[in-house]
N, C-alpha and C positions, 0 to 999 in steps of 0.2 A: 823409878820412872813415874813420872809425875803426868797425869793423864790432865790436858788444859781445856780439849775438847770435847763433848762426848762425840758420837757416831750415828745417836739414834735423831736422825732431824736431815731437813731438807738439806741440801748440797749447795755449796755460792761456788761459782765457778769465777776466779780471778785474774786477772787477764794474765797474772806472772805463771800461770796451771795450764805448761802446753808444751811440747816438743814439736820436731819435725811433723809435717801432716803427711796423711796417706799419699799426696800428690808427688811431693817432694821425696819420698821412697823412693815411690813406685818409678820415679825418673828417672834414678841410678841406672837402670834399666837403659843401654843405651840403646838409640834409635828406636825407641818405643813412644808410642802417643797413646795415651790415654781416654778414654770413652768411659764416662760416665751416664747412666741409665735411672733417670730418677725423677723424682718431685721439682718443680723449679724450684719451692724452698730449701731443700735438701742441696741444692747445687751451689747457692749463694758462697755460704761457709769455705770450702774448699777452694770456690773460682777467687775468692779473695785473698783465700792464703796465695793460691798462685799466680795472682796478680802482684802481690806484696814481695815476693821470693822470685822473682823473673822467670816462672815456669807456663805461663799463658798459652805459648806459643803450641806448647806440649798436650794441651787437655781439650778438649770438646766434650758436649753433653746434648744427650738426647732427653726433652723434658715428658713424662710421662702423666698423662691426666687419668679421672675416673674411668673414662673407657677404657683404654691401655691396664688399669690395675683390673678390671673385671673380665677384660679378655688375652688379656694376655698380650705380651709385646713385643716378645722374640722374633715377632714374623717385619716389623717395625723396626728393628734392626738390624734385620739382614737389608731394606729397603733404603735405609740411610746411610749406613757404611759407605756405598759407592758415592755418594752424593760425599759422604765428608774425606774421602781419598782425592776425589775431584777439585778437594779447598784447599788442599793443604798444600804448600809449598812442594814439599818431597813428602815421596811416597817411604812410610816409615816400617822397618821391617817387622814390626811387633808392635800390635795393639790390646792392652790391657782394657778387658770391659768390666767394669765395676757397676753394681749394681748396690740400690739402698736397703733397710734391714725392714720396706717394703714386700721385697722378694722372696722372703722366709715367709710373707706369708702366702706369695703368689704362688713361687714353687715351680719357677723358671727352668729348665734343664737346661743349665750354661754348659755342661758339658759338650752336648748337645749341637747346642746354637756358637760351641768356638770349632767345631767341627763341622759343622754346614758356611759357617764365612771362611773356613779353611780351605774348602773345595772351591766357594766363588771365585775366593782370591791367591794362589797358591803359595804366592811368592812371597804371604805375611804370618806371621805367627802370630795366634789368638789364645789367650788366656784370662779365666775371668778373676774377676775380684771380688769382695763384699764389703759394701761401706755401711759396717751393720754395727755402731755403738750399742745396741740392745746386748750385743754378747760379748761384751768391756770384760764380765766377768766369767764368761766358759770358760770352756778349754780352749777354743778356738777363736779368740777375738782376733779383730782386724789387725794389728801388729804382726801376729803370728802367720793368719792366711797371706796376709800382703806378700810376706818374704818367701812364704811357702811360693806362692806363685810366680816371682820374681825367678827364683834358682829354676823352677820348674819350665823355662824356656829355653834349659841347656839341653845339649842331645848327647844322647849316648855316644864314649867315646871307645876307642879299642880296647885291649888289656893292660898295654902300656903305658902308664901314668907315674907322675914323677911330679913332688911339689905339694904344697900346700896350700889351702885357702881359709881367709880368715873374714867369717860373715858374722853378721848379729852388728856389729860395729857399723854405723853409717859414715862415719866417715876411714880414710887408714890412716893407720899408724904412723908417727916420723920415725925419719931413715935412723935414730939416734937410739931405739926401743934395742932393748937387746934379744929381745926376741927371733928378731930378723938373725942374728948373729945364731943362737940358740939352731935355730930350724937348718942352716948352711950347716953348721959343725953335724948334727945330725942327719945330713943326705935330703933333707926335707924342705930344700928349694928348687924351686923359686917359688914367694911366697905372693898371693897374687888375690887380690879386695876387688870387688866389685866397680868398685871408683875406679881404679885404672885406666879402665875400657873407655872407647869414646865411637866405636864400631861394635855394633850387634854381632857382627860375624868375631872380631877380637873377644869379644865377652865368651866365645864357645868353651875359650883356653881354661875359664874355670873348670868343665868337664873333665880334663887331663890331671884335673892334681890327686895327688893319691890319698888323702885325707880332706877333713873339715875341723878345722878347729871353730869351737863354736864361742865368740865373745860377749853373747849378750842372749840373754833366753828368748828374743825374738826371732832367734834362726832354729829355735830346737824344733818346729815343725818341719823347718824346709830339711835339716840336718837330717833328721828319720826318713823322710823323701828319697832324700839326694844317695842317702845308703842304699836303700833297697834298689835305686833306680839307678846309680851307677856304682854302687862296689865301693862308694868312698864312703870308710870309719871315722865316725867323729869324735870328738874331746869337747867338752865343756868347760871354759875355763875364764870363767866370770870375771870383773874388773875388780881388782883388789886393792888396797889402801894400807894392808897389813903386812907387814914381812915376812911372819911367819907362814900365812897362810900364801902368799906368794911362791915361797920357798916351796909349800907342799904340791902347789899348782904346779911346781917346775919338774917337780920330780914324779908329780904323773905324766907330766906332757914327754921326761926321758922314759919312763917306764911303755908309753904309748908308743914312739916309734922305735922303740927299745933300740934306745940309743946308751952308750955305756956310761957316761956323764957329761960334767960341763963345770968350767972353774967360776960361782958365781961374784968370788969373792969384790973383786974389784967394782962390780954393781951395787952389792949390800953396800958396804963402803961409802960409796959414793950418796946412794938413798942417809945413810946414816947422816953424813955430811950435812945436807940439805935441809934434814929434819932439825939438827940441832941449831944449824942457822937461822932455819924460820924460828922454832922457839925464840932465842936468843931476842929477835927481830917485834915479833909478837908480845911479848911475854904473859902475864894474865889477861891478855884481851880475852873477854869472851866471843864463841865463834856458835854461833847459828849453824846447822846442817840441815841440806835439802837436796833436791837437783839428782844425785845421782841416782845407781841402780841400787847399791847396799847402803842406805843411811844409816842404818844402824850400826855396819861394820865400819863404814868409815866414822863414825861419831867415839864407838869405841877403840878403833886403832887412834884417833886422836887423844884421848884421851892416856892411853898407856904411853903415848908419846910426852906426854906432859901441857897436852894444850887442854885450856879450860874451856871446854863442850860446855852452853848450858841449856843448849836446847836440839829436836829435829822436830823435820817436818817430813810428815812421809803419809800419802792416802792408804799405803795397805803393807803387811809384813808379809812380804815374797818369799818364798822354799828359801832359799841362798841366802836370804838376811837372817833366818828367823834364828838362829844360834848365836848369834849376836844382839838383837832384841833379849832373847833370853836371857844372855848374860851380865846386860844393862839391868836390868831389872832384879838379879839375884844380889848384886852388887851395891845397890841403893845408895848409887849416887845422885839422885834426884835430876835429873835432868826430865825437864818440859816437855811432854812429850804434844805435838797439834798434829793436828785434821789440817792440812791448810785450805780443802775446801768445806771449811767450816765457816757459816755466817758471821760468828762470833768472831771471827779474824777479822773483820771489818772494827769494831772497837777494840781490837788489840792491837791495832797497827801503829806504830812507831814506840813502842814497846820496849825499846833497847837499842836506838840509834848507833851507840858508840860500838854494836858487836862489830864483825864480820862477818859477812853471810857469805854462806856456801850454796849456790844455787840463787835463781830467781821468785821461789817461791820466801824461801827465806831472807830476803832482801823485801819484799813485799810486806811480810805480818812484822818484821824486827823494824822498818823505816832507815835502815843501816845504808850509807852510800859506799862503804867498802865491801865490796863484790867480788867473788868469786866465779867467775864463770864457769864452772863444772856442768851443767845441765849435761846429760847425757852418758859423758865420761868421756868426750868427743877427744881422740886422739891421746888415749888415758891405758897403758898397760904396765905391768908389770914393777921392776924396779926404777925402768923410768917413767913410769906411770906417777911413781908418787917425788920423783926429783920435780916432775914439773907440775904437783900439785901444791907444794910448797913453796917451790919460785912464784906459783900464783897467790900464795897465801899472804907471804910475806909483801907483793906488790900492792894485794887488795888494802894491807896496811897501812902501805905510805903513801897511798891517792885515793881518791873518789870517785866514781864511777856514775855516768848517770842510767838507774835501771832501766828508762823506756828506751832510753839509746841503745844499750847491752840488747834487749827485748828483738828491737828490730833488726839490729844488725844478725843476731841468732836467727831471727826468722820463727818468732815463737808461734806455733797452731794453736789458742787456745780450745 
Protein backbone atom coordinates (compact mmCIF):
# COMPACT_ATOMS: atom_id res chain seq x y z
CA UNK A 1 0.00 0.00 0.00
CA UNK A 2 1.26 2.96 -1.31
CA UNK A 3 0.59 5.84 1.05
CA UNK A 4 -0.03 9.34 -1.74
CA UNK A 5 -1.32 11.37 1.07
CA UNK A 6 0.06 12.10 4.46
CA UNK A 7 -2.56 12.80 7.33
CA UNK A 8 -0.68 15.29 9.18
CA UNK A 9 -1.98 18.79 7.53
CA UNK A 10 -5.09 20.69 7.28
CA UNK A 11 -8.23 18.97 5.75
CA UNK A 12 -9.95 20.21 2.08
CA UNK A 13 -13.30 19.36 2.23
CA UNK A 14 -14.63 18.35 -1.53
CA UNK A 15 -17.80 18.88 -2.43
CA UNK A 16 -17.78 14.91 -3.85
CA UNK A 17 -16.86 14.29 0.64
CA UNK A 18 -20.69 13.87 1.83
CA UNK A 19 -23.55 11.53 2.25
CA UNK A 20 -27.03 11.72 3.34
CA UNK A 21 -27.20 14.92 6.02
CA UNK A 22 -28.65 14.60 9.45
CA UNK A 23 -31.87 16.12 8.16
CA UNK A 24 -32.67 13.65 5.54
CA UNK A 25 -32.07 10.78 8.36
CA UNK A 26 -33.80 12.07 10.81
CA UNK A 27 -36.95 12.31 8.19
CA UNK A 28 -37.19 8.53 7.79
CA UNK A 29 -38.84 9.23 10.83
CA UNK A 30 -42.41 9.36 9.73
CA UNK A 31 -44.68 12.24 10.64
CA UNK A 32 -41.80 13.81 12.51
CA UNK A 33 -40.72 17.52 12.09
CA UNK A 34 -37.60 18.61 12.91
CA UNK A 35 -36.34 21.61 15.37
CA UNK A 36 -33.26 22.82 15.17
CA UNK A 37 -31.66 25.02 18.13
CA UNK A 38 -28.69 26.77 17.09
CA UNK A 39 -26.47 29.77 15.70
CA UNK A 40 -28.09 31.13 12.49
CA UNK A 41 -24.67 30.26 10.92
CA UNK A 42 -24.95 26.74 12.16
CA UNK A 43 -28.50 26.62 10.48
CA UNK A 44 -27.52 27.66 6.98
CA UNK A 45 -25.56 24.15 6.06
CA UNK A 46 -28.48 21.73 6.83
CA UNK A 47 -31.56 24.40 5.64
CA UNK A 48 -29.79 23.98 2.17
CA UNK A 49 -29.23 20.51 2.25
CA UNK A 50 -32.93 20.47 2.87
CA UNK A 51 -33.85 22.78 0.61
CA UNK A 52 -31.73 20.85 -2.25
CA UNK A 53 -33.39 17.17 -1.06
CA UNK A 54 -37.33 18.36 -0.85
CA UNK A 55 -37.30 18.11 2.95
CA UNK A 56 -38.09 22.09 3.95
CA UNK A 57 -41.26 21.53 4.67
CA UNK A 58 -40.14 19.05 7.54
CA UNK A 59 -37.45 21.48 9.55
CA UNK A 60 -37.77 24.75 11.46
CA UNK A 61 -35.20 26.37 13.50
CA UNK A 62 -34.94 28.39 16.52
CA UNK A 63 -31.85 30.96 16.03
CA UNK A 64 -29.89 31.34 19.30
CA UNK A 65 -27.80 34.66 20.08
CA UNK A 66 -25.21 35.53 22.95
CA UNK A 67 -27.87 35.96 25.47
CA UNK A 68 -29.56 32.51 24.85
CA UNK A 69 -25.70 30.86 24.93
CA UNK A 70 -25.00 32.73 28.40
CA UNK A 71 -28.38 31.86 29.81
CA UNK A 72 -29.69 29.39 28.68
CA UNK A 73 -32.45 28.56 26.13
CA UNK A 74 -34.53 25.75 27.12
CA UNK A 75 -37.07 28.07 28.70
CA UNK A 76 -37.14 29.66 24.88
CA UNK A 77 -38.08 26.64 23.66
CA UNK A 78 -40.67 25.53 25.45
CA UNK A 79 -42.12 29.43 24.40
CA UNK A 80 -41.78 28.82 20.62
CA UNK A 81 -42.96 25.22 20.20
CA UNK A 82 -46.51 26.34 20.40
CA UNK A 83 -45.86 29.37 18.08
CA UNK A 84 -44.19 26.68 15.37
CA UNK A 85 -47.33 23.96 15.91
CA UNK A 86 -49.53 27.10 15.24
CA UNK A 87 -47.32 27.18 11.44
CA UNK A 88 -47.36 24.24 10.46
CA UNK A 89 -49.78 22.68 8.27
CA UNK A 90 -50.41 19.43 10.33
CA UNK A 91 -49.86 18.97 13.58
CA UNK A 92 -46.78 16.30 13.35
CA UNK A 93 -46.68 13.46 15.87
CA UNK A 94 -42.89 13.60 16.85
CA UNK A 95 -40.62 16.37 16.91
CA UNK A 96 -36.91 15.87 16.87
CA UNK A 97 -35.02 18.93 18.76
CA UNK A 98 -31.56 19.02 17.67
CA UNK A 99 -29.31 21.08 19.07
CA UNK A 100 -25.46 22.39 17.90
CA UNK A 101 -21.99 21.06 19.45
CA UNK A 102 -22.76 24.71 21.25
CA UNK A 103 -24.72 22.79 23.88
CA UNK A 104 -21.81 20.59 25.05
CA UNK A 105 -20.69 23.49 26.23
CA UNK A 106 -23.85 25.04 27.62
CA UNK A 107 -25.10 21.78 29.00
CA UNK A 108 -28.88 21.87 28.21
CA UNK A 109 -30.85 19.05 30.09
CA UNK A 110 -32.62 17.96 26.76
CA UNK A 111 -33.84 15.18 28.69
CA UNK A 112 -35.33 17.32 30.53
CA UNK A 113 -36.79 20.03 28.33
CA UNK A 114 -38.38 16.64 25.82
CA UNK A 115 -40.17 15.91 28.91
CA UNK A 116 -41.51 19.33 29.99
CA UNK A 117 -42.84 19.86 25.97
CA UNK A 118 -44.14 16.29 26.60
CA UNK A 119 -46.55 17.53 29.28
CA UNK A 120 -47.40 20.77 27.29
CA UNK A 121 -48.24 18.93 24.38
CA UNK A 122 -49.36 15.33 24.95
CA UNK A 123 -50.27 14.06 22.01
CA UNK A 124 -46.43 14.56 20.37
CA UNK A 125 -43.33 12.69 20.87
CA UNK A 126 -40.10 14.76 21.74
CA UNK A 127 -36.71 13.62 21.33
CA UNK A 128 -33.56 15.37 21.22
CA UNK A 129 -30.70 15.41 18.97
CA UNK A 130 -27.05 16.58 18.65
CA UNK A 131 -25.69 18.35 15.66
CA UNK A 132 -22.32 18.38 17.21
CA UNK A 133 -19.44 17.57 14.33
CA UNK A 134 -16.84 18.25 17.13
CA UNK A 135 -17.46 14.43 18.08
CA UNK A 136 -16.96 13.06 14.18
CA UNK A 137 -14.60 11.20 16.16
CA UNK A 138 -15.97 9.70 19.72
CA UNK A 139 -17.81 7.08 20.42
CA UNK A 140 -20.86 8.85 20.03
CA UNK A 141 -20.79 11.06 16.96
CA UNK A 142 -23.97 12.32 15.29
CA UNK A 143 -24.54 9.42 12.82
CA UNK A 144 -24.77 7.13 15.84
CA UNK A 145 -26.84 9.54 18.26
CA UNK A 146 -29.14 10.40 15.23
CA UNK A 147 -30.38 6.67 14.81
CA UNK A 148 -30.11 6.01 18.47
CA UNK A 149 -32.82 8.65 18.70
CA UNK A 150 -34.69 7.79 15.72
CA UNK A 151 -35.38 3.84 17.06
CA UNK A 152 -35.76 5.37 20.44
CA UNK A 153 -39.45 6.68 19.59
CA UNK A 154 -40.70 3.24 19.52
CA UNK A 155 -42.71 1.98 22.59
CA UNK A 156 -42.63 -1.00 24.38
CA UNK A 157 -44.46 -3.78 22.88
CA UNK A 158 -45.99 -7.04 24.58
CA UNK A 159 -43.95 -10.46 24.76
CA UNK A 160 -45.13 -11.42 21.54
CA UNK A 161 -42.99 -10.45 18.75
CA UNK A 162 -42.47 -12.07 15.55
CA UNK A 163 -40.08 -10.62 12.50
CA UNK A 164 -37.19 -8.92 11.82
CA UNK A 165 -35.87 -5.58 11.39
CA UNK A 166 -33.18 -4.36 9.32
CA UNK A 167 -31.58 -0.66 10.50
CA UNK A 168 -28.18 0.89 9.87
CA UNK A 169 -29.16 0.87 6.00
CA UNK A 170 -30.89 4.08 4.94
CA UNK A 171 -32.48 2.98 2.39
CA UNK A 172 -34.29 -1.14 1.92
CA UNK A 173 -33.25 -3.65 0.29
CA UNK A 174 -34.90 -4.93 -3.31
CA UNK A 175 -37.49 -7.56 -3.08
CA UNK A 176 -34.66 -9.69 -5.35
CA UNK A 177 -31.91 -9.79 -2.06
CA UNK A 178 -32.06 -13.29 -0.92
CA UNK A 179 -32.04 -12.28 2.28
CA UNK A 180 -35.75 -11.59 2.57
CA UNK A 181 -35.97 -15.37 1.33
CA UNK A 182 -33.19 -16.42 4.04
CA UNK A 183 -35.17 -14.63 7.07
CA UNK A 184 -39.00 -16.53 5.75
CA UNK A 185 -37.27 -20.15 5.42
CA UNK A 186 -36.05 -19.40 9.03
CA UNK A 187 -39.57 -18.15 10.81
CA UNK A 188 -37.91 -14.60 10.96
CA UNK A 189 -40.57 -12.64 8.96
CA UNK A 190 -41.76 -10.20 8.11
CA UNK A 191 -38.86 -8.30 7.68
CA UNK A 192 -39.66 -4.70 8.05
CA UNK A 193 -36.92 -1.11 7.38
CA UNK A 194 -37.71 1.94 8.54
CA UNK A 195 -38.66 3.43 5.00
CA UNK A 196 -41.65 1.40 4.80
CA UNK A 197 -43.56 3.44 7.34
CA UNK A 198 -45.41 6.58 6.01
CA UNK A 199 -47.54 6.88 9.59
CA UNK A 200 -45.87 7.36 13.01
CA UNK A 201 -48.34 5.22 14.54
CA UNK A 202 -47.41 2.26 11.45
CA UNK A 203 -43.59 2.90 12.31
CA UNK A 204 -44.73 1.39 16.11
CA UNK A 205 -44.69 -2.29 14.08
CA UNK A 206 -40.92 -2.05 14.22
CA UNK A 207 -41.33 -2.71 18.15
CA UNK A 208 -42.94 -6.17 17.48
CA UNK A 209 -40.08 -7.89 15.62
CA UNK A 210 -38.09 -10.29 17.51
CA UNK A 211 -34.68 -9.28 16.55
CA UNK A 212 -32.31 -6.47 14.80
CA UNK A 213 -30.17 -7.14 12.34
CA UNK A 214 -27.83 -4.45 12.27
CA UNK A 215 -26.46 -3.44 8.36
CA UNK A 216 -24.35 -0.66 8.90
CA UNK A 217 -22.44 0.37 12.30
CA UNK A 218 -24.57 3.39 12.40
CA UNK A 219 -27.36 1.50 14.13
CA UNK A 220 -24.89 -0.26 16.67
CA UNK A 221 -25.94 2.54 19.24
CA UNK A 222 -29.76 2.34 18.74
CA UNK A 223 -29.19 -1.65 18.41
CA UNK A 224 -27.78 -1.80 22.21
CA UNK A 225 -30.77 0.61 22.98
CA UNK A 226 -33.51 -1.12 21.32
CA UNK A 227 -32.04 -4.52 23.38
CA UNK A 228 -32.04 -3.54 26.75
CA UNK A 229 -35.41 -1.43 25.92
CA UNK A 230 -37.33 -3.96 24.35
CA UNK A 231 -35.93 -7.64 24.36
CA UNK A 232 -34.74 -7.48 20.81
CA UNK A 233 -31.14 -9.42 20.10
CA UNK A 234 -29.14 -8.04 17.48
CA UNK A 235 -26.66 -9.32 14.55
CA UNK A 236 -24.18 -7.26 13.02
CA UNK A 237 -23.90 -8.00 9.57
CA UNK A 238 -22.03 -5.40 7.55
CA UNK A 239 -22.16 -4.97 3.76
CA UNK A 240 -19.92 -7.33 2.03
CA UNK A 241 -18.45 -7.52 -1.52
CA UNK A 242 -16.61 -10.93 -0.74
CA UNK A 243 -18.00 -14.28 -0.90
CA UNK A 244 -16.43 -15.91 1.37
CA UNK A 245 -17.08 -13.64 4.10
CA UNK A 246 -20.64 -13.36 3.05
CA UNK A 247 -20.90 -17.00 3.20
CA UNK A 248 -19.70 -16.72 7.04
CA UNK A 249 -22.14 -13.64 7.53
CA UNK A 250 -24.96 -16.35 6.60
CA UNK A 251 -23.94 -18.71 8.74
CA UNK A 252 -24.07 -16.49 11.75
CA UNK A 253 -27.24 -14.98 10.81
CA UNK A 254 -28.51 -19.33 10.72
CA UNK A 255 -26.46 -19.96 13.87
CA UNK A 256 -28.48 -16.58 15.28
CA UNK A 257 -31.99 -17.45 14.85
CA UNK A 258 -30.77 -21.06 14.96
CA UNK A 259 -32.28 -21.86 12.17
CA UNK A 260 -30.97 -25.42 10.75
CA UNK A 261 -29.78 -24.17 7.29
CA UNK A 262 -30.34 -22.92 3.89
CA UNK A 263 -29.36 -24.06 0.21
CA UNK A 264 -27.12 -21.11 -0.80
CA UNK A 265 -26.02 -22.55 -3.81
CA UNK A 266 -28.10 -21.10 -6.51
CA UNK A 267 -27.07 -17.48 -5.28
CA UNK A 268 -23.19 -18.03 -5.14
CA UNK A 269 -23.83 -19.23 -8.71
CA UNK A 270 -25.47 -16.57 -9.79
CA UNK A 271 -22.82 -13.83 -7.91
CA UNK A 272 -20.26 -16.07 -9.68
CA UNK A 273 -21.92 -15.42 -12.99
CA UNK A 274 -21.82 -11.78 -12.74
CA UNK A 275 -18.44 -11.48 -11.52
CA UNK A 276 -17.09 -13.25 -14.50
CA UNK A 277 -19.02 -11.17 -16.83
CA UNK A 278 -18.02 -7.88 -15.54
CA UNK A 279 -14.45 -9.14 -15.88
CA UNK A 280 -14.92 -10.50 -19.17
CA UNK A 281 -16.63 -6.73 -19.89
CA UNK A 282 -13.99 -4.65 -17.95
CA UNK A 283 -11.00 -6.46 -18.50
CA UNK A 284 -7.53 -4.66 -17.23
CA UNK A 285 -9.41 -1.46 -16.83
CA UNK A 286 -8.18 0.08 -13.85
CA UNK A 287 -10.98 0.74 -11.02
CA UNK A 288 -10.49 3.47 -8.31
CA UNK A 289 -12.33 2.51 -4.99
CA UNK A 290 -14.17 4.95 -2.65
CA UNK A 291 -17.86 5.62 -1.47
CA UNK A 292 -18.56 2.67 0.61
CA UNK A 293 -18.37 1.35 4.04
CA UNK A 294 -15.36 -1.35 3.66
CA UNK A 295 -12.91 0.10 1.02
CA UNK A 296 -10.62 -1.85 1.65
CA UNK A 297 -12.58 -5.15 1.58
CA UNK A 298 -14.21 -4.31 -1.36
CA UNK A 299 -10.72 -3.09 -3.08
CA UNK A 300 -9.48 -6.45 -1.91
CA UNK A 301 -12.44 -8.83 -2.87
CA UNK A 302 -11.83 -7.07 -6.38
CA UNK A 303 -8.88 -7.90 -6.63
CA UNK A 304 -8.95 -11.75 -5.95
CA UNK A 305 -11.72 -11.54 -8.30
CA UNK A 306 -9.22 -10.52 -10.94
CA UNK A 307 -10.15 -6.81 -11.43
CA UNK A 308 -7.18 -4.39 -11.46
CA UNK A 309 -7.63 -2.14 -8.21
CA UNK A 310 -5.04 0.45 -8.46
CA UNK A 311 -6.10 2.72 -5.94
CA UNK A 312 -8.72 3.62 -2.64
CA UNK A 313 -9.76 6.45 -1.20
CA UNK A 314 -11.06 6.17 2.29
CA UNK A 315 -10.59 9.11 5.34
CA UNK A 316 -10.18 6.45 8.19
CA UNK A 317 -9.69 2.36 8.59
CA UNK A 318 -13.09 1.33 10.59
CA UNK A 319 -12.95 -1.97 13.04
CA UNK A 320 -14.70 -4.11 10.02
CA UNK A 321 -12.26 -2.87 7.21
CA UNK A 322 -9.17 -3.06 9.19
CA UNK A 323 -8.43 -6.90 8.37
CA UNK A 324 -8.59 -6.18 5.06
CA UNK A 325 -6.36 -3.01 5.08
CA UNK A 326 -4.21 -5.36 6.72
CA UNK A 327 -4.07 -7.70 4.23
CA UNK A 328 -3.44 -5.17 1.36
CA UNK A 329 -0.65 -4.17 2.92
CA UNK A 330 0.98 -7.81 3.82
CA UNK A 331 0.53 -8.64 0.18
CA UNK A 332 2.39 -5.60 -1.52
CA UNK A 333 0.37 -5.07 -4.31
CA UNK A 334 0.98 -1.48 -4.36
CA UNK A 335 -2.05 0.06 -4.68
CA UNK A 336 -2.33 4.13 -3.88
CA UNK A 337 -3.58 4.47 -1.03
CA UNK A 338 -5.36 8.77 -0.52
CA UNK A 339 -6.77 10.99 2.03
CA UNK A 340 -9.37 12.32 -0.22
CA UNK A 341 -9.71 15.09 1.97
CA UNK A 342 -6.36 15.90 1.47
CA UNK A 343 -5.28 19.45 -0.23
CA UNK A 344 -3.09 17.74 -2.22
CA UNK A 345 -6.04 16.13 -4.18
CA UNK A 346 -6.70 19.38 -5.66
CA UNK A 347 -3.35 18.81 -7.98
CA UNK A 348 -3.91 15.26 -8.31
CA UNK A 349 -7.18 15.57 -9.94
CA UNK A 350 -7.55 13.95 -13.19
CA UNK A 351 -5.02 11.74 -12.54
CA UNK A 352 -6.33 8.59 -14.37
CA UNK A 353 -9.34 9.51 -16.40
CA UNK A 354 -9.56 6.22 -18.25
CA UNK A 355 -10.14 4.36 -14.59
CA UNK A 356 -13.59 3.56 -13.22
CA UNK A 357 -14.42 4.92 -10.16
CA UNK A 358 -16.15 3.43 -7.52
CA UNK A 359 -17.82 6.07 -5.38
CA UNK A 360 -17.92 9.95 -5.77
CA UNK A 361 -14.98 10.64 -4.03
CA UNK A 362 -13.05 8.53 -6.38
CA UNK A 363 -14.54 10.06 -9.58
CA UNK A 364 -13.50 13.38 -8.04
CA UNK A 365 -9.35 13.00 -7.41
CA UNK A 366 -9.21 10.06 -10.68
CA UNK A 367 -11.37 12.94 -13.28
CA UNK A 368 -12.91 9.37 -14.54
CA UNK A 369 -16.62 9.95 -16.04
CA UNK A 370 -17.20 6.19 -15.49
CA UNK A 371 -18.89 6.06 -12.17
CA UNK A 372 -19.96 3.87 -10.04
CA UNK A 373 -22.69 4.83 -7.78
CA UNK A 374 -21.98 2.82 -4.60
CA UNK A 375 -21.84 5.79 -2.02
CA UNK A 376 -23.33 4.40 0.87
CA UNK A 377 -23.98 0.60 -0.24
CA UNK A 378 -27.54 2.07 -0.81
CA UNK A 379 -29.69 -1.09 -1.50
CA UNK A 380 -26.27 -3.33 -1.55
CA UNK A 381 -26.54 -6.93 0.54
CA UNK A 382 -25.49 -10.01 0.48
CA UNK A 383 -25.01 -12.24 -2.85
CA UNK A 384 -27.17 -9.81 -4.50
CA UNK A 385 -25.44 -7.21 -3.08
CA UNK A 386 -22.51 -8.00 -5.29
CA UNK A 387 -24.73 -9.22 -8.76
CA UNK A 388 -25.82 -5.62 -8.65
CA UNK A 389 -22.50 -4.21 -8.03
CA UNK A 390 -21.01 -5.56 -11.04
CA UNK A 391 -24.15 -4.95 -13.22
CA UNK A 392 -23.02 -1.39 -12.07
CA UNK A 393 -19.52 -1.93 -12.82
CA UNK A 394 -19.77 -3.30 -15.99
CA UNK A 395 -22.48 -0.29 -17.06
CA UNK A 396 -20.06 2.35 -15.44
CA UNK A 397 -17.87 0.90 -18.54
CA UNK A 398 -19.82 1.39 -21.41
CA UNK A 399 -21.17 4.98 -20.62
CA UNK A 400 -20.22 8.17 -18.91
CA UNK A 401 -21.79 9.63 -16.36
CA UNK A 402 -21.82 13.22 -15.36
CA UNK A 403 -20.51 13.45 -11.53
CA UNK A 404 -22.36 16.80 -10.60
CA UNK A 405 -25.41 15.15 -11.99
CA UNK A 406 -24.75 11.71 -9.96
CA UNK A 407 -23.91 14.50 -6.87
CA UNK A 408 -27.32 15.97 -7.05
CA UNK A 409 -29.42 13.57 -7.93
CA UNK A 410 -27.70 11.39 -4.63
CA UNK A 411 -28.44 14.48 -2.70
CA UNK A 412 -24.83 14.60 -1.47
CA UNK A 413 -24.29 16.74 2.31
CA UNK A 414 -21.07 17.85 1.92
Amino acid sequence: MIDVTDTDTLLYSPPSHGDWGIVRVAALVPECHLLFVCPSACGRHGALGALGQGFKDRLSYIYIDRTDIIRGYAEAVKVHVPTLLSMLPRRPKAIMVYVSCLDDLIGTDLKVLCCELKAQHPDIHFRAGHMNPITIDSNAPPALTTQDAMFSFLDVYGSEKRGANLIGNLTSLPSECELYAVLEHCGAAPVRHISDYREFGAFQDMAKSECNLVLSPIASLAARNMERKHGQPHLPLFVSYDLDEIAGDYQRLLTFLRCDGYDFTPHIDRARREIDRAREIIGDTPIAVSGVLKTYGLAAALLRYGFNVVSVMSDDIIPPDKAAYEGLCACGVGLRNYLPQHPKNISLRSECPESIAVGFEAAYITGSRRIVNANGDHGMFGYDGVCRFMWQLAAAYQSESDLAELMDEYGVVV
